[in-house]
C-alpha positions in Angstrom: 6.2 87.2 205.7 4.2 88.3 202.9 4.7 84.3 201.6 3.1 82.4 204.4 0.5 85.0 204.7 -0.1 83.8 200.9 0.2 80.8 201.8 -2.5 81.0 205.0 -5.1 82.6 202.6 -4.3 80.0 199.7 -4.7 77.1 202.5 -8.2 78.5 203.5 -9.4 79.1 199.7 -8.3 75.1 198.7 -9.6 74.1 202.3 -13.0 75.4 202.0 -15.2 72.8 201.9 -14.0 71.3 205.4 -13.1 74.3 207.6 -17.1 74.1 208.4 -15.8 70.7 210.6 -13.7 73.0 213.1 -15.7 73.4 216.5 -16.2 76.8 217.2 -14.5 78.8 214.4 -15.3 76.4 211.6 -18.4 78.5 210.5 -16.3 82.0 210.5 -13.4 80.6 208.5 -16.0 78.7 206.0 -17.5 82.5 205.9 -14.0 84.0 205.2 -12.9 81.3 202.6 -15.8 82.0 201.0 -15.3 85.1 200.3 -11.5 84.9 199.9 -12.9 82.2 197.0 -14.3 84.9 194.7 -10.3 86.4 194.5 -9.1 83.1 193.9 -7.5 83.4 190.6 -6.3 87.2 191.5 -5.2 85.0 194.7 -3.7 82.4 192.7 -1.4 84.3 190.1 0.1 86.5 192.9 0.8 83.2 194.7 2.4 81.9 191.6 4.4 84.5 190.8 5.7 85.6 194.3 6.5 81.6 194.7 8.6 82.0 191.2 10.1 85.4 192.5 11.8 83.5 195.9 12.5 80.1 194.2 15.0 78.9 196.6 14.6 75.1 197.2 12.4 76.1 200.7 9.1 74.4 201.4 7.1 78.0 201.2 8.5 78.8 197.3 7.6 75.4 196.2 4.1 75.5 198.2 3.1 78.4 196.8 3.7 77.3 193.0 1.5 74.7 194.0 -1.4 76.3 195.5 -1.2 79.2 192.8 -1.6 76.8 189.6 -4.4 75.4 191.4 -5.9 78.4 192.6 -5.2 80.2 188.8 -6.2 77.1 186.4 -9.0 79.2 185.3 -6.9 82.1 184.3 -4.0 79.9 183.0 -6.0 78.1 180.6 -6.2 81.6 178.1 -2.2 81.8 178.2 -1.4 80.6 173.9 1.8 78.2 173.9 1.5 76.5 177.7 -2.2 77.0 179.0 -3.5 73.7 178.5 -0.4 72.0 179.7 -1.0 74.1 183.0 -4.3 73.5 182.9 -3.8 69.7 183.3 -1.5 69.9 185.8 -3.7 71.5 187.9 -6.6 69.2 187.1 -4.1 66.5 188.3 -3.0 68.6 191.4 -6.6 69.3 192.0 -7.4 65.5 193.3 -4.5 66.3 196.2 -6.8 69.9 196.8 -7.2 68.6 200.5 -3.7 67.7 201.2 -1.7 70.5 199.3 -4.3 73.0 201.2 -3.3 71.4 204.8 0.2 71.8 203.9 0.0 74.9 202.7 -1.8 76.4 206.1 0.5 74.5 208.4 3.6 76.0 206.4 2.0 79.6 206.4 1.6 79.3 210.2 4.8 77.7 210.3 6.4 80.6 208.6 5.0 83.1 211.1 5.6 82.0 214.5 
C-alpha cells in the first residue's frame, strides 16, 4: 500500500508538465504536483529505497527504482564512488520522464483497487 501510494505521488511529480491537459481536475493536480515537486528528491530517495527494500521481480519494486533515480538525480550526484554513474542514468531515464511517469500512476492505481 504504502508502494503504489509512492508510486501515485512519484507519477504526478514526473507527470507535471501535462496534468494541466486533464478537463476538469487538470489545474488541481498541476497545483498539487507542483507542490509535491519541491519534495522531490526527499520524494525520490524514499522511493528508491522502499523499491530496493521489496525487490521482488513485481512491476511496483522495479517502478519505483525507476521513478526514485529520476526523482533523486540531484541528491545522487554528491554520493563519492557511484554518483555520476547514477547521475547518467537518470539523465538517460529522464528522456522516457513521460512514459515511466504514466506507468508509474497507472501501477499505483493499479496497486490500490
Amino acid at each position: 500500500m504504502v508502494g503504489n501510494i509512492l508510486l501515485i505521488v512519484a507519477g504526478l511529480i514526473l507527470l507535471t508538465g501535462l496534468l494541466g491537459v486533464i478537463p476538469a481536475m487538470g489545474e488541481h493536480l498541476e497545483k498539487l504536483a507542483k507542490w509535491l515537486g519541491g519534495f522531490q528528491g526527499i520524494i525520490g530517495i524514499i522511493a528508491l529505497i522502499y523499491g530496493i527494500l521489496t525487490f521482488g521481480f513485481n512491476l511496483s519494486s522495479i517502478m519505483l527504482i525507476i521513478a526514485g533515480i529520476m526523482l533523486a538525480a540531484g541528491i545522487l550526484q554528491s554520493l563519492p564512488a557511484v554518483g555520476d554513474h547514477l547521475e547518467k542514468l537518470a539523465k538517460t531515464l529522464g528522456s522516457f520522464q513521460t512514459i515511466i511517469g504514466i506507468i508509474a500512476l497507472i501501477v499505483g492505481i493499479w496497486g490500490i483497487l
